[in-house]
Backbone bond lengths (Angstrom), bond angles and torsions (degrees), N, CA, C in turn:
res aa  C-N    CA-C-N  psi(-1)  N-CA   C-N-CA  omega(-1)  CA-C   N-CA-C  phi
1 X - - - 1.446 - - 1.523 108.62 -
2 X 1.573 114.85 112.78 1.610 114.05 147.04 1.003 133.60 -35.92
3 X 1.394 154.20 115.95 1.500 172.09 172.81 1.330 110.32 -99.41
4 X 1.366 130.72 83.64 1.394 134.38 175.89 1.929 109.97 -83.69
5 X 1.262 126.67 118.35 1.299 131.65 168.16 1.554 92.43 -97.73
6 X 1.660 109.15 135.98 1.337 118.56 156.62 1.775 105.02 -162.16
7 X 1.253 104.23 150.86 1.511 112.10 -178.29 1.607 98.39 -44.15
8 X 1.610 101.14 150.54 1.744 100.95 150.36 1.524 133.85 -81.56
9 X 1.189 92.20 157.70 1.649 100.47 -171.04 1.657 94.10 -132.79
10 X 1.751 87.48 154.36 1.495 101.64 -164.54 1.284 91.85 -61.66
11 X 1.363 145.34 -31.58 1.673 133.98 165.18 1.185 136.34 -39.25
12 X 1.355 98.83 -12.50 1.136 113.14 -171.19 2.161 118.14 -83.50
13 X 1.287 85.42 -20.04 1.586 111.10 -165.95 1.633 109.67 -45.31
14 X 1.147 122.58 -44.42 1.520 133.99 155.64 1.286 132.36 -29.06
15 X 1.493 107.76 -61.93 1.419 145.69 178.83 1.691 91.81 -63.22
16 X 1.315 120.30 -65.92 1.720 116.71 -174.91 1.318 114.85 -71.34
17 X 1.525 135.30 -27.88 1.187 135.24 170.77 1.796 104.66 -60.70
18 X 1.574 117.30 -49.21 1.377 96.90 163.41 1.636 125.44 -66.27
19 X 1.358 106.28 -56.72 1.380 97.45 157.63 1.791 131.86 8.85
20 X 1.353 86.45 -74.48 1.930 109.07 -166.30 1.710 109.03 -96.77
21 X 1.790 108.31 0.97 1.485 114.36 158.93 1.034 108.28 -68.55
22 X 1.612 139.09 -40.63 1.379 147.14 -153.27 1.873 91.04 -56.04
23 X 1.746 109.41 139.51 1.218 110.18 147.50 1.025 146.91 -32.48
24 X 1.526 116.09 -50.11 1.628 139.67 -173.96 1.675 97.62 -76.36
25 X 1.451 104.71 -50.99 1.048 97.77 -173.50 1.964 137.92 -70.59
26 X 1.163 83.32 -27.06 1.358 110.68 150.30 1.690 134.72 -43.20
27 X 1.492 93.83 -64.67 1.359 104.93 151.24 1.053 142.96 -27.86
28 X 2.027 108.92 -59.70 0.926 109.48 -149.67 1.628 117.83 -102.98
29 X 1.568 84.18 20.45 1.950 106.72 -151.91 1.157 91.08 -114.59
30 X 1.416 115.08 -163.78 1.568 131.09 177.15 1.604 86.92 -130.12
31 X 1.335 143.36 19.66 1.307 160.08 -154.20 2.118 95.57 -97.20
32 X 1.310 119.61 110.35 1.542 108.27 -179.72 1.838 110.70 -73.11
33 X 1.348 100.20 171.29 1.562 91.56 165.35 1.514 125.49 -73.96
34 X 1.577 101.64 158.22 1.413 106.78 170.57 1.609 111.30 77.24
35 X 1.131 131.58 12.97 1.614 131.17 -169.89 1.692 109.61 -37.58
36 X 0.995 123.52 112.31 1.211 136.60 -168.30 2.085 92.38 -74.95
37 X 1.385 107.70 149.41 1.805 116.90 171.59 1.408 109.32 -62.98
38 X 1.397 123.09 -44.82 1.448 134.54 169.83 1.243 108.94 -37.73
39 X 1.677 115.72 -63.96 1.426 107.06 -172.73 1.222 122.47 -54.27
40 X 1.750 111.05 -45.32 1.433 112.08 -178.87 1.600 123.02 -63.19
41 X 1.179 110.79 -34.65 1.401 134.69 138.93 1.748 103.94 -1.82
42 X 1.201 90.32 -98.21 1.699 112.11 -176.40 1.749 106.92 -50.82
43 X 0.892 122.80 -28.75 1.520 119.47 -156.63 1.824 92.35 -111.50
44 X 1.406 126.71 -10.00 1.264 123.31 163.36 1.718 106.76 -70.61
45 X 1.394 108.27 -46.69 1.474 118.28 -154.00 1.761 102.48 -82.12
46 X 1.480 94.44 -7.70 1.449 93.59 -171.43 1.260 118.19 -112.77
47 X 1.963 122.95 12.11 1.420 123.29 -171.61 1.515 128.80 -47.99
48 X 1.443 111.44 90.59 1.460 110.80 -171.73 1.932 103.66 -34.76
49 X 1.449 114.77 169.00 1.240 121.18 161.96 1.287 122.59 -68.26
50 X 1.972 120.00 124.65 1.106 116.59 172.03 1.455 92.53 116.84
51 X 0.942 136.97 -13.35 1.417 153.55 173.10 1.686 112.58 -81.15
52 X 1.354 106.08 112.40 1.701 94.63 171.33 1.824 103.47 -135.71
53 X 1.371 89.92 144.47 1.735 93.64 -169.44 1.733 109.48 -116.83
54 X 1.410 111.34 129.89 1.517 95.62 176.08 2.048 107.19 -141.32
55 X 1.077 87.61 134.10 1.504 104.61 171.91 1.537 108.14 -62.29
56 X 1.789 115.60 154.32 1.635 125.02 159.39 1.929 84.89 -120.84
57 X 1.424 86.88 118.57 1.824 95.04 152.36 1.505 126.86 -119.12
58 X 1.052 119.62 146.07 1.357 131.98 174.70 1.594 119.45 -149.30
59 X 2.009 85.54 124.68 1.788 93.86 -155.84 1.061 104.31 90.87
60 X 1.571 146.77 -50.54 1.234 139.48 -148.91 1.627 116.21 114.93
61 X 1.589 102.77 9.34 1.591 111.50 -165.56 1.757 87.50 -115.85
62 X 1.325 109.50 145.01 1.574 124.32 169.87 1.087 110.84 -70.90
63 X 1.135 132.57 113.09 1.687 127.19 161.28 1.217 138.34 -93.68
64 X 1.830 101.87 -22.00 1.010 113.86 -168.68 1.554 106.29 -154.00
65 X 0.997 100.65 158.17 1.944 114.92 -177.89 1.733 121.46 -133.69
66 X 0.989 108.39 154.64 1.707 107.28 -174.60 1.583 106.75 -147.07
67 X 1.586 129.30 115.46 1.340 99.43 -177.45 1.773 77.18 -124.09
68 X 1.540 87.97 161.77 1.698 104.18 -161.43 1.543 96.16 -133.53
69 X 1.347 114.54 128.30 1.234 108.10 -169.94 1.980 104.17 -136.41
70 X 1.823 104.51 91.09 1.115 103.93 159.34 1.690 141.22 -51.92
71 X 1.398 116.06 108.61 1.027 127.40 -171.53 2.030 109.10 -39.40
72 X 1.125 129.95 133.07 1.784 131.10 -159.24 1.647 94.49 -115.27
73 X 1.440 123.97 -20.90 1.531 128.28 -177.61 1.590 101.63 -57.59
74 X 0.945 120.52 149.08 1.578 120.69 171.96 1.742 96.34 -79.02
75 X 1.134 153.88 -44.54 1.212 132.90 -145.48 1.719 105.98 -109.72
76 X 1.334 110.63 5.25 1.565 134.62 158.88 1.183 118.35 -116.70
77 X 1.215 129.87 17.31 1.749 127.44 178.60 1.896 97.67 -72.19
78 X 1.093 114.92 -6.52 1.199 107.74 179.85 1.420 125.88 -74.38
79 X 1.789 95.61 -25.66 1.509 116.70 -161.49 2.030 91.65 -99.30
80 X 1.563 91.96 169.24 1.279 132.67 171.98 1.299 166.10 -134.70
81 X 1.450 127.21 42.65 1.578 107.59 -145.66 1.807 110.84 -93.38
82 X 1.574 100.22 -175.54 1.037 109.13 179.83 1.092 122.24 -131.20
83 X 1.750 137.18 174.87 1.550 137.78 168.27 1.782 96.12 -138.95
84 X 1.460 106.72 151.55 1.563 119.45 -154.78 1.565 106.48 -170.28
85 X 1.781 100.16 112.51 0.918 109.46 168.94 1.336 117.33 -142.25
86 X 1.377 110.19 174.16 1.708 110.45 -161.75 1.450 104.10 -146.85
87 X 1.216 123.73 144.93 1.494 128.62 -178.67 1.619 93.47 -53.22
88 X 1.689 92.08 156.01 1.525 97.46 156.94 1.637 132.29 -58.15
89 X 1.485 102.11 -37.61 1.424 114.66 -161.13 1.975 96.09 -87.34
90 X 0.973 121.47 16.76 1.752 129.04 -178.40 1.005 127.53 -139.14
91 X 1.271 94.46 9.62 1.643 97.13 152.48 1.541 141.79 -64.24
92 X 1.694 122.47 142.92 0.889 110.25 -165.52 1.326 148.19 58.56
93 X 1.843 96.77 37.16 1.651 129.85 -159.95 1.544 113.50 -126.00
94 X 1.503 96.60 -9.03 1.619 103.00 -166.47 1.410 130.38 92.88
95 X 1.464 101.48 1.49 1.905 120.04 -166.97 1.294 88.12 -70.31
96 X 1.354 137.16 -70.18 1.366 135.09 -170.49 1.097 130.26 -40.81
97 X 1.607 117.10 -52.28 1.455 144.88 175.12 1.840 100.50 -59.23
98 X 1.104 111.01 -42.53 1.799 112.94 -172.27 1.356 91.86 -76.01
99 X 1.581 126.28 -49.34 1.849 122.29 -173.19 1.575 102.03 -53.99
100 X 1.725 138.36 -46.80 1.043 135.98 167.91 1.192 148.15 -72.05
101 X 1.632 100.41 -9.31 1.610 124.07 153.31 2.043 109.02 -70.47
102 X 0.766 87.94 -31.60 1.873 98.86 -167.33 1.796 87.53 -80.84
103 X 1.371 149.66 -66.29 0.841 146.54 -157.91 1.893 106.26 -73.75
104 X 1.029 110.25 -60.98 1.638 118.75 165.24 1.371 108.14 -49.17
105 X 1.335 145.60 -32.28 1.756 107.66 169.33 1.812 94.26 -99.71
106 X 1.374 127.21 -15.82 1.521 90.68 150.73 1.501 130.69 -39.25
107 X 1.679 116.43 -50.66 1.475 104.06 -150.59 1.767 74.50 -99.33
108 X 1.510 151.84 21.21 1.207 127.60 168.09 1.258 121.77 -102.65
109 X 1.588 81.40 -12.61 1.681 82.10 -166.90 2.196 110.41 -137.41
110 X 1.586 106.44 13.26 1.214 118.56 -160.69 1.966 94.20 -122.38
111 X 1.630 93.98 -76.03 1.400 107.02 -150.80 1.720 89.76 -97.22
112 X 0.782 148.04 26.06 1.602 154.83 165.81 1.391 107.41 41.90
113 X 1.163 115.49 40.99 1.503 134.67 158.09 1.465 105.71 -58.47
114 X 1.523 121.99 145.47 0.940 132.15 178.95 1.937 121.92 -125.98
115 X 1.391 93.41 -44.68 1.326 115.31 164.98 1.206 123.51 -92.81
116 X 1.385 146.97 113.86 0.951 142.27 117.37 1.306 150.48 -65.22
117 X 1.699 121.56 138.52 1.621 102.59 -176.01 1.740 98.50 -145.04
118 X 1.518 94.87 176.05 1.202 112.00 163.79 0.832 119.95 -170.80
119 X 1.555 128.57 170.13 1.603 139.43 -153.02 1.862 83.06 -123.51
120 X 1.607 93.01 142.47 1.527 86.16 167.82 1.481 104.70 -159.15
121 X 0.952 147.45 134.84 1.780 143.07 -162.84 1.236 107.18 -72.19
122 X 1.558 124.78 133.96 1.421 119.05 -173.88 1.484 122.10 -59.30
123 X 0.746 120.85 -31.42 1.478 124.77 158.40 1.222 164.78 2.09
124 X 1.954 68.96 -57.29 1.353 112.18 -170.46 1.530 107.66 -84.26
125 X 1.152 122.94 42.63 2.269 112.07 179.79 1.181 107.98 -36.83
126 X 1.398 122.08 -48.20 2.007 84.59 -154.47 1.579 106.76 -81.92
127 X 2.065 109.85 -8.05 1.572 86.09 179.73 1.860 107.46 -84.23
128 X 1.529 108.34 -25.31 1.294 100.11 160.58 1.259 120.01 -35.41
129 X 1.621 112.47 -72.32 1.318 87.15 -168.45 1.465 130.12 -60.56
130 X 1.691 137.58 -38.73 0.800 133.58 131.71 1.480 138.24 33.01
131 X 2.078 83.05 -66.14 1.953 79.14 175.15 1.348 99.92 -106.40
132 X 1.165 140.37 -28.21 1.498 124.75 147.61 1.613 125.93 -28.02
133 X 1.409 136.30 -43.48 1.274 116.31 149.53 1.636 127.35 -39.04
134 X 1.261 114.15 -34.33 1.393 124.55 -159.02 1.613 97.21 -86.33
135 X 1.397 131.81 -16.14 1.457 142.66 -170.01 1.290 126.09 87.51
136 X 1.477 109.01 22.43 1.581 139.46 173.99 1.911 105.42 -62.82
137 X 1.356 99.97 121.98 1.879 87.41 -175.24 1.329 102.19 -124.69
138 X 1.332 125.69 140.31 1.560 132.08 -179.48 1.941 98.59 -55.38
139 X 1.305 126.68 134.42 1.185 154.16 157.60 1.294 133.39 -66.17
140 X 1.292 101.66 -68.62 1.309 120.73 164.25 1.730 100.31 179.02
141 X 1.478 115.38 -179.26 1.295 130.47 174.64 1.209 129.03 -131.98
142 X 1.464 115.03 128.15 1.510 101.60 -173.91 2.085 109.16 -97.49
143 X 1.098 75.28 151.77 1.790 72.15 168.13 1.282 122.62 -105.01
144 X 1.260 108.37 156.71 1.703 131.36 -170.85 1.764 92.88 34.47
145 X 1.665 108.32 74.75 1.601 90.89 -176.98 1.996 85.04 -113.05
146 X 1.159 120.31 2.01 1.504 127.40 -170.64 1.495 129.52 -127.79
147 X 0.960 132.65 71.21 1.490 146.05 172.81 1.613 119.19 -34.36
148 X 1.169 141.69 91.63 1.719 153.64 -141.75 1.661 98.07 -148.51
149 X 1.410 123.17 121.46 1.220 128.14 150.25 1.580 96.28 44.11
150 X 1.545 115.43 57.03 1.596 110.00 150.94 1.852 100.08 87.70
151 X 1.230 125.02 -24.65 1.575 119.51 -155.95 1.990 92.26 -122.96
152 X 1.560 97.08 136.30 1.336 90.01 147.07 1.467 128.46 -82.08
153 X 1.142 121.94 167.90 1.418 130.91 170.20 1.603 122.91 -174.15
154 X 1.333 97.67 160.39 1.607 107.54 -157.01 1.484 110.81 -73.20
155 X 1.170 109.76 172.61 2.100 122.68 177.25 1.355 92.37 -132.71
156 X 1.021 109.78 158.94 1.676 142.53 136.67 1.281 117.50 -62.48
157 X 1.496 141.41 132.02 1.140 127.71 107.18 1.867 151.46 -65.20
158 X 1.258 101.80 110.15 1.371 91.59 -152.13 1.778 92.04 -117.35
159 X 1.559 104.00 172.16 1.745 99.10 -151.83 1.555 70.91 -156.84
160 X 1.421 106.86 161.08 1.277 131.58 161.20 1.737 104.65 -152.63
161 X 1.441 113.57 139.83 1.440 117.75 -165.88 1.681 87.99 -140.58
162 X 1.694 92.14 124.01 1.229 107.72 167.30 1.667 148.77 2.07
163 X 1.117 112.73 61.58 1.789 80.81 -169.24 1.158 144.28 -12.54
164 X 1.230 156.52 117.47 1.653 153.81 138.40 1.891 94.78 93.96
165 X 1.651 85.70 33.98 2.000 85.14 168.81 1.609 94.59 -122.08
């Protein structure tokens, strides 16, 4: 299977509104139901600075999304986090792992990011593990910090710090 990474484009807005319909995906996001094209629409055309967005295609179909959001504070320009999601039907293909290879030598080797993090619901194992390949380490966890289908439930904080910095 081909794995195409390329920035998003406001064309793309369609493609991610189904995208972030998916159940799983839904889930596994802070993403609400039903994402209307409009919204994505608006929130393509509107990427504050420090923000970089990139599609996984295969075939020519979106599967997956990554938005990366360089910290703009002067005393966090060091830091980084991210949000990552993947069709239902592509899971467990490598789409994710390639969206976080593409964002990690941006901030390792581009934007002189050092820290990276992310929040992710405990729940969630396989994207845990996921960023644990990448050298992502649990932080700590907050509780009931995420509201899903009626229930609170907990996240991770998880961090990854630079290699050999």
């Amino acid at each position: 299977m081909n794995i195409h990474i390329r920035p998003t484009q406001i064309s793309d807005a369609q493609a991610l509104a189904e995208l972030y319909s998916q159940p799983n995906a839904q889930a596994g996001t802070l993403q609400l139901p039903n994402p209307s094209t409009a919204m994505w629409t608006k929130r393509l055309e509107s990427m504050p600075q420090g923000v970089y967005s990139f599609v996984a295609e295969v075939d020519g179909k979106v599967v997956g999304n990554i938005g990366f959001e360089h910290s703009q504070r002067p005393r966090t320009a060091h830091c980084a986090s991210f949000g990552i999601g993947v069709h239902d039907n592509y899971h467990n293909l490598g789409i994710g792992s390639r969206l976080i290879a593409t964002v990690l030598d941006l901030a390792d080797n581009w934007l002189q990011v050092s820290r990276v993090q992310i929040e992710v619901n405990c729940d969630n194992e396989s994207a845990i593990a996921c960023y644990k390949k990448f050298g992502f380490e649990i932080e700590g966890q907050a509780k009931n910090s995420v509201f899903r289908h009626g229930k609170y439930i907990d996240t991770y904080y998880m961090a990854r710090l630079k290699p050999n910095c």
